[in-house]
Structures are given as structure tokens and as C-alpha cells.
N, C-alpha and C positions, 0 to 999 in steps of 0.2 A: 407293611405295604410294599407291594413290590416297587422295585426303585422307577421303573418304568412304565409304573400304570397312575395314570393321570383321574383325577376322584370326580367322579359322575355323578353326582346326587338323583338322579334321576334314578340310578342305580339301588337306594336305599327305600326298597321296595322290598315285601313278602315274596318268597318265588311265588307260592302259589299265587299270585297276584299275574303272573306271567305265564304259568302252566295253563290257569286260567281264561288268561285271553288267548292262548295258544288252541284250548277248547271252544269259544267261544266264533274265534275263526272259523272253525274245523264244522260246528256248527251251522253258520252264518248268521251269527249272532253280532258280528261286531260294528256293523252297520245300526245298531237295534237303540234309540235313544230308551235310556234308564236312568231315574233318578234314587242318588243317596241320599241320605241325614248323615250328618253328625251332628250327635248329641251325648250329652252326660244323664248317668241313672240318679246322681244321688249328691247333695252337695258336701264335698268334706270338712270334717270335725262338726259335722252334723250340725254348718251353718244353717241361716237363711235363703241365703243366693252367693253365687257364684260371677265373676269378671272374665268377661269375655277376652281373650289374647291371644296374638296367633298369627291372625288373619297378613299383616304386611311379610312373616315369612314365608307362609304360602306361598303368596305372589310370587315374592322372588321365584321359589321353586317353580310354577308353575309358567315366569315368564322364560326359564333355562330346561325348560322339559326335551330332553330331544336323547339319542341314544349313539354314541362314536360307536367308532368299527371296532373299537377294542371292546364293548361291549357286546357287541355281533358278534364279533370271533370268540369272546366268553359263552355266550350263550349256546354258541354253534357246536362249542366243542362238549357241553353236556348232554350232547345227543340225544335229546326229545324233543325239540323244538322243531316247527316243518319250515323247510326251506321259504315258505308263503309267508310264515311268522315273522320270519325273520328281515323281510325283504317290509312290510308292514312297519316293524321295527324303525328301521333304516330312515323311513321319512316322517317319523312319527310326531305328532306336534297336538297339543289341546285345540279343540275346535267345539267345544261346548260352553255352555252356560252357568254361571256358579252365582250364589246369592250367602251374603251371609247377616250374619249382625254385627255392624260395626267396634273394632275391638274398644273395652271399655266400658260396655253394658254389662247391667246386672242379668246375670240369665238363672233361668230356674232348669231342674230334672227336666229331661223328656221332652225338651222343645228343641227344633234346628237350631244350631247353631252357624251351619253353613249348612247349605242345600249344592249338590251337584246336578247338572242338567248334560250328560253325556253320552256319546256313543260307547256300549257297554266296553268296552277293550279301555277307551281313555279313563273313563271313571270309575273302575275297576284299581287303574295303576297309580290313582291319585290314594287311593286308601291309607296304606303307612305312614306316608310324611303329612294327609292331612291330619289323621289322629293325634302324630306327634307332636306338629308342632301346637297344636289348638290345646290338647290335652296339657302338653309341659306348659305353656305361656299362661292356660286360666288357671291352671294349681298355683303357681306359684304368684301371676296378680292376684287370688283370692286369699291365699294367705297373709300376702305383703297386705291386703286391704284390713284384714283384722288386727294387726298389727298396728298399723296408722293410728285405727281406730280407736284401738286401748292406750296410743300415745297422747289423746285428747288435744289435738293442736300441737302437741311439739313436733318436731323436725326427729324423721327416721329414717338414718341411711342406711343401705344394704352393704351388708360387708362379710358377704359370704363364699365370693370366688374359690376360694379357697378349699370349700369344704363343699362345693358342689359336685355331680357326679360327671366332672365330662365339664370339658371344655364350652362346649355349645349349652353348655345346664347352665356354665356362669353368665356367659355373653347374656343367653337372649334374657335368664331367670333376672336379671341384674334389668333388662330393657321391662320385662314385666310388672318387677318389683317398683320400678319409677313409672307407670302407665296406673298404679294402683294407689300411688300416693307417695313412693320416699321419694325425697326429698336429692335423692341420690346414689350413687353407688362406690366402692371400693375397685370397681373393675374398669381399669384404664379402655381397655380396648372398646368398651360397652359404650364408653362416650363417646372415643373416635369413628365408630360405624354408627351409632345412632343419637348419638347426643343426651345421653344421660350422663348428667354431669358426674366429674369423678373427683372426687373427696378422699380425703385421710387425714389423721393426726401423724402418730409415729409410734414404732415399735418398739418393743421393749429393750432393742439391740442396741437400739439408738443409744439411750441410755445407759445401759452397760458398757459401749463404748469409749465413755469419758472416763476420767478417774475419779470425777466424783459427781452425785446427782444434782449440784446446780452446774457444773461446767456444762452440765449435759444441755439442761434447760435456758442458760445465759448466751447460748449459741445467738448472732443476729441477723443469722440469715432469712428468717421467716416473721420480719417484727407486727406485720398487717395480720398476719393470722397465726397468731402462737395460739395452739392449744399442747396443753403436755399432760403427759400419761404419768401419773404420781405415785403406782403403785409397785413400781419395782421393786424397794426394798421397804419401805414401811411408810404407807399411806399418812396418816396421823402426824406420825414423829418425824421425817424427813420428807416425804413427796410434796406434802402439800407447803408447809416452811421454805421448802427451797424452789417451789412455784414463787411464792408469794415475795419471796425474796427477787429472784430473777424479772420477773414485772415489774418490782421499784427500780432495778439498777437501769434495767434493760430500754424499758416499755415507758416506764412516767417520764422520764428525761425527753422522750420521743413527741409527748404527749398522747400515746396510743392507750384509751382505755379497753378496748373490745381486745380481748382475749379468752381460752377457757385450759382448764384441765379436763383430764378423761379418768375416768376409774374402771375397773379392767377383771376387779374381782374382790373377794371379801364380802363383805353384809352391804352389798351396796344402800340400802336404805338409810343403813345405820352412817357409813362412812361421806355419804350424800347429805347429808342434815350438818354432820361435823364439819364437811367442807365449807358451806355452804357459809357458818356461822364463822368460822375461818377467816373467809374472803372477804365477806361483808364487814368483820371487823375489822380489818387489815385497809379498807378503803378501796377493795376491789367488787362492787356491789355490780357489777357488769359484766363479770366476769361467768362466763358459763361453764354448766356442769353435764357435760356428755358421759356417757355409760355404756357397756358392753359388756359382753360374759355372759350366752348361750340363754338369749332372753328371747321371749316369745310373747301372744297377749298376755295370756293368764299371769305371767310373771310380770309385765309392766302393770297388771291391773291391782297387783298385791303391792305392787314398788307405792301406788298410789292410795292404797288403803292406808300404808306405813307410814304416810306423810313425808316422802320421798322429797329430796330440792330437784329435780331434774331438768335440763331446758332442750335437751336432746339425747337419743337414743341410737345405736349403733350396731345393729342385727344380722348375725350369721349363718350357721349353720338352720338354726329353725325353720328358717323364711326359704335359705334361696335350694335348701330340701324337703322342705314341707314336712317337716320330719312328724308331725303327729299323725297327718295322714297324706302318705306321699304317693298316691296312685287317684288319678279325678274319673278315671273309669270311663272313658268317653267309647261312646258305638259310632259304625261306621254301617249303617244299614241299607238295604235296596228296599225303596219305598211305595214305588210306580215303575211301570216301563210303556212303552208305547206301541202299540199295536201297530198292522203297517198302513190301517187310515187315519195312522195320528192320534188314535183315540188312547186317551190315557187312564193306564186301566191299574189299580192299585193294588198293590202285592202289602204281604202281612209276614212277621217271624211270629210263630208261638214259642212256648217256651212254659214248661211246669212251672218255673220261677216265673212268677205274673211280672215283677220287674223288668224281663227281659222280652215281656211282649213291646210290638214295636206299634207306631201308629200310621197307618200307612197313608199313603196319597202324597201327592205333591202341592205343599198347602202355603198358606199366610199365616203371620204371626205379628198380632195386634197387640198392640200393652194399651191399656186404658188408665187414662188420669183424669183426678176431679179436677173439673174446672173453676172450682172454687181454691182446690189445698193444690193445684200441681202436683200433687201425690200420686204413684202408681198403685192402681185396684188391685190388676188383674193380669192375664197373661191371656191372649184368646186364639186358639189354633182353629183352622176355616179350609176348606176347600180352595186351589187355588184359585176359584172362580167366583167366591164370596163374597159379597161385601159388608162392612156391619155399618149401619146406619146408629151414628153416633148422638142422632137427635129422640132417639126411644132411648127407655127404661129396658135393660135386657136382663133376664136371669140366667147365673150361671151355678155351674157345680164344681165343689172341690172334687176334682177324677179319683180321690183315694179314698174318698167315703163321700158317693155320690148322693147320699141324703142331705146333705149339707148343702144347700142354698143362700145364694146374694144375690142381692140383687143391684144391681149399675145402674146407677141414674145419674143424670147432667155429667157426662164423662167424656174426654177426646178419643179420640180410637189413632194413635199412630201404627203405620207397619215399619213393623226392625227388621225384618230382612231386605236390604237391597243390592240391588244389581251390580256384581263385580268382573264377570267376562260375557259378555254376549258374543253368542258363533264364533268363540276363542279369542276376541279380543278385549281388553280391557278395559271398561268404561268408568272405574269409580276411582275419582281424585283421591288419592293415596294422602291422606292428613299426616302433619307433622309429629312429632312425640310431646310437643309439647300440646298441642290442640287435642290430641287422644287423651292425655291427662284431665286435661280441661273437662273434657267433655267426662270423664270417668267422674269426676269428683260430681259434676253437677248431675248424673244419672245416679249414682249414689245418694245424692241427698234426696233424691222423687221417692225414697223407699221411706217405709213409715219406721217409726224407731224401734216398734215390734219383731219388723223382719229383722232386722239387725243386730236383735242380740244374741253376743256368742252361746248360750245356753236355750235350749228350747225355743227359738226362734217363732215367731206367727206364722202360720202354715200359710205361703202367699199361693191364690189362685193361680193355677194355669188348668183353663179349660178347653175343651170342644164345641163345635158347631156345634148344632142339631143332626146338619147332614152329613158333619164329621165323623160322629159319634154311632150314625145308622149305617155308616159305610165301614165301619171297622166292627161293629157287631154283628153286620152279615158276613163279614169274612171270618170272622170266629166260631159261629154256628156251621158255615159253608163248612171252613174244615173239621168241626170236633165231630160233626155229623159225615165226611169223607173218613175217618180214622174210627169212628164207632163201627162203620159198616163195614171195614175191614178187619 
């Protein structure tokens, strides 16, 4: 970077996203209110559902949206942009409307995630960093959520900084990963900007630093929370022996019984049972056994077939890159724009790949729960002028094999998407990380246990109105009948 250019994030935009609104002027189009989706097509490792995250860095971006003169003398001096552009530029600020679903919910394929309500130039230049950040923060809370979830109640910190892609992959992937359940993270800086606590044992350096593996472990400086890492030179024969030792001299005399080891590599299952039988004979039955070494669910689900001792787990590279499937595939579509009496008129993407057709209008987005099990039914997309009367019996269709009928009965109709800028300013109390949690875990459990399993998951409804579904099938006949006849 150069030494003298000061970093704009406003800047971390598409050009064409600029050439565009440079068009759109030129046009006069940028007065013109247009509404986007973001949404994802598919959930990865071919979950159930998908955790919604993101949403509080938006904000930030979108409450610092503005453009310095050093990006005007950039822009000016790539000689396409018109003098009118640029001068637009200059005083430019959000002045639209935005709706999303609170981050922490479980979201399905093909539903808003966030909704834009802006004048086409502004919400045009919101595209790249909303994709970004909405896309990286639910990849990586949906992984860290399966992860949690094959750890059955134990404690799972993130301890991935390291092997992240980018800087901003550890921070916010480390803030994600604790919104979906760890328990914590590895990454200092993650807790001093947003308060996911930051955790560690110790490296293997540490260790080798002494002249011999109890000097290392006899250390008194940390006697409330010793956990020591026993695999340095031979798990079995000296790590865990010279745990065990250093806890009598150190730790009994103190009266501290809470301590743990960590295991780091080898058969962990195998080296987890021997520890375990170790410590317990040795009169350290308190003593916990944390684990790490490139684990993911499938491998904590095998740790547990094996009859593992584990009481905590410790997750890197897998989680905070999503490394089995590290792309969530999210769209950034034009849904509606408004006509100049306001009337809002619904636009459509086709696409050979059916996956890539979009659904258009600017609508609601209702989850239904029995009001007997608190379980969520259903997903229900609506015109935004709909309302679903939650005291009838409704039938609906799975959209991907529309023969497939259910029917809803005695069910609540909440709507997830709400209101986060009205006419650019900001209306929605921005919750703490720890209440987003909160709230994650208890949206998490409204899902039935079907949806929830890592393998072939229950196909969860997300449906259409009636007059959803007649307004997006005239626009598809509209156009395959405009392109036949040409």
C-alpha cells in the first residue's frame, strides 16, 4: 500500500459496481428506488440449514460509507468516470432502507437474508462487502455449528487464527465461530473488539524450552489454570508421568484440583482412554482432557464411536476455513424496482441452471412453529403486502418437488426479517455477542433433529405464497414467450 493512502473500505467495491452507477446516472436512473436479496443457493457439506452472521459488520460498513478526495482524485484519474459522478461521489451517504434476519438464525437456500430498499447507485455499491461479509461470517458460524454439535455438550474453542486466509478471515471467522456455539477462541484480538473470550494452553516451544519436560510443566506461574500439552516427546512414557507429577508437587500442596492436559497428536482416542486411566489412578479424576490435531465433526463423531475420554476440544484449520466446503455461494440479486408512482413492479434473473433462477418481489419471510412442540415447520415467502393468518390450517409445497404437500396446522407465523435502516438511518438495537449466542443456540434447538443431521438432512420447507408463486410464473412465461419469439 502506498505509504500515503489512507484505507477506505468503502473502497472494497467491484469497479463495475462504479462504472455502473457511473451508467446509471448517465441514465437517470440513480434517483430510481431498487430492491436486492442476499441469499445463498445451497447449504454446505450438504447440511440441513445454514447460521446466519454478518449482519453487525455491515453496519459498521455501512455506518462509515462515504468516499475521501483521495478516492475522487483515484477515480478521476482512470478517465471514464463523468465529472457529475464524481461530484455524486463526494457527498455520498446511504439513504435507504435495509431489512435482514437477525444474525444467528437458522436460514435455508433461496430465502433473503438481508433485503436492500435503495436508490439504485446506493444499493448497487453496497454489493461486495454485503456478500462478503454475510457469506464469510455464515460459512464459517455454520461450520463452527456442526462442529459444536458432534462435540455433544463439551466445550469447543476455535483455534484457527493462524491458518485462516487473511487477517479479517481470523478476527471476524473466530467472532462467527463463538455466535455458533465455541465456547471461545485462540484469537486475542477477536476478544478485544468483540468479546469472544480468548483462551489457550501452550505450545510446544514452551516445552522444549526447559531442560527437561517436568521443568517445563512445574513452572508456578499459571497454578488456577494449568493445562499442559504432554505430547512433545512421548505422550505415554514421559508427558503424561510428568503432568501427573507436577500437579502433586505444584497444584496438591496449593489445594488446586482443576487442572487439564491437552493432546496435540498420535491415536488421539487410543492416547485419550490411556490418559484418562492415568489420571484417575493417580487421584487426578478432575483433571481434563482437551484435544487438537486438524479435527472437524466427522472426526469428533468417530473420536466418539472409539469411546474417546474427552471433556474438551480444540479446532483449527477445518472450522475457521471451512475447509470441506469453503465457498457458501451467496447472491446479491435485483428483485423489484419501483416505478416513478411508486408502484412496485417485480423483476426476475433466468438462468438455464434452475438453481440460479431468482424469486422476485420484495417480500416477507415467515417461519412457522407448532404451538404445541415450539418446533419450526416451515419457512414461508409472501408478497410484501401478505399477511398469513396463523389461526387456519395452511397448505404448503416443497418449491423443489412441488407435488409434495403439508399441511400447517395450530402453528405461530413469526416474520425474520426486520428493520435495520429506515431512509439511511439506523433503527435496530445492535445486541451484544453474547445475547446473539444466546439467541443462536435457542433458534437452533426450534429445528427438529431430522434437519440437523450431518448426512441427508430432512428436506425443511421453504415455500411460496399463492400470489408469490403466480407472480414469478408470469414472469417466466412473460419472458420464455419474449425469447421464443425472437
Amino acid at each position: 500500500m502506498k505509504t500515503d493512502q489512507k484505507l477506505n473500505m468503502t473502497m472494497l467495491c467491484d469497479f463495475y459496481e462504479l462504472t455502473m452507477g457511473n451508467g446509471y446516472l448517465k441514465a437517470g436512473f440513480q434517483d430510481r428506488i431498487t430492491y436486492f436479496d442476499v441469499y445463498f443457493r445451497s447449504v454446505p457439506d450438504g447440511g440441513g440449514y445454514a447460521i446466519a452472521a454478518g449482519l453487525d459488520q455491515l453496519i459498521d460498513y455501512i455506518e462509515d460509507l462515504h468516499f475521501d478526495q483521495q478516492d475522487i482524485d483515484y477515480l478521476r484519474g482512470r478517465g471514464i468516470f463523468c465529472e457529475e459522478f464524481l461530484d455524486y461521489l463526494a457527498s455520498f451517504h446511504f439513504s435507504g432502507d435495509i431489512y435482514a434476519v437477525p444474525e444467528g438464525t437458522p436460514v435455508f437456500p433461496k430465502e433473503p437474508m438481508v433485503v436492500v430498499r435503495a436508490p439504485a447507485i446506493e444499493a448497487q455499491l453496497l454489493e461486495t462487502f454485503a456478500l462478503l461479509t454475510v457469506n464469510h461470517q455464515s460459512l464459517i458460524a455454520t461450520k463452527a455449528n456442526r462442529i459444536v454439535r458432534a462435540a455433544k455438550g463439551h466445550a469447543v474453542m476455535e483455534f484457527g487464527s493462524r491458518r485462516a486466509q487473511g487477517s479479517a478471515a481470523a478476527i471476524d471467522g473466530a467472532r462467527a465461530a463463538y455466535i455458533a456455539g465455541c465456547c471461545g477462541t485462540a484469537c486475542t484480538i477477536s476478544d478485544q473488539l468483540y468479546g469472544t473470550p480468548a483462551l489457550g494452553t501452550m505450545a510446544h516451544a514452551w516445552v522444549q524450552m526447559f531442560d527437561t519436560e517436568y521443568d517445563a510443566f512445574a513452572t508456578k506461574y499459571y497454578p488456577q489454570n494449568a493445562v499442559l500439552l504432554v505430547d512433545t516427546y512421548n505422550t505415554l512414557k514421559s508427558g503424561i508421568p510428568n503432568a501427573i507429577k507436577a500437579f502433586n508437587d505444584i497444584l496438591k500442596p496449593l489445594g488446586i484440583k482443576k487442572c487439564g492436559i491437552r493432546l496435540d497428536s498420535g491415536d488421539i482416542a487410543y492416547l485419550s482412554r490411556k490418559a484418562r486411566k492415568m489420571l484417575d489412578e493417580a487421584g487426578w479424576t478432575e483433571c481434563t482432557i482437551t484435544v487438537s490435531n486438524s479435527l472437524d465433526e466427522y472426526l469428533i463423531q468417530d473420536l466418539w464411536m472409539q469411546d474417546a475420554k474427552i471433556d474438551a476440544f480444540g479446532v483449527g484449520e477445518r472450522l475457521i476455513t471451512a475447509k470441506s466446503e469453503p465457498v457458501f455461494g451467496p447472491g446479491y440479486k435485483l428483485v423489484a424496482v419501483e416505478d416513478k408512482d411508486g408502484n412496485i413492479v417485480p423483476k426476475i434473473k433466468i438462468s438455464e441452471n434452475v438453481g440460479k433462477i431468482t424469486t422476485p418481489h420484495f417480500k416477507k419471510l415467515y417461519r412457522f412453529y407448532g404451538r404445541d412442540t415450539g418446533k419450526a415447520i416451515a419457512d414461508y415467502l409472501t408478497v410484501y403486502d401478505e399477511t398469513v393468518d396463523d389461526s387456519q390450517n395452511l397448505e404448503i409445497f416443497d418449491p423443489d418437488a412441488t407435488w409434495k404437500r403439508k399441511e400447517v396446522y395450530h402453528f405461530e407465523a413469526r416474520e425474520l426479517l426486520v428493520p435495520i435502516y429506515q431512509k439511511g438511518k439506523l433503527v435496530y438495537k445492535r445486541p451484544g455477542i453474547e445475547e446473539i449466542k444466546k439467541y443462536c443456540t435457542e433458534q437452533v434447538d426450534t429445528l427438529w433433529d431430522e434437519v440437523k443431521r450431518f448426512d441427508n438432512p430432512h428436506n425443511y420447507y421453504v415455500d411460496l405464497s399463492q400470489k408469490l408463486y403466480d407472480i414469478k410464473t408470469e414472469l417466466l412465461n412473460e419472458k420464455n414467450e419474449r425469447y421464443e419469439k425472437n
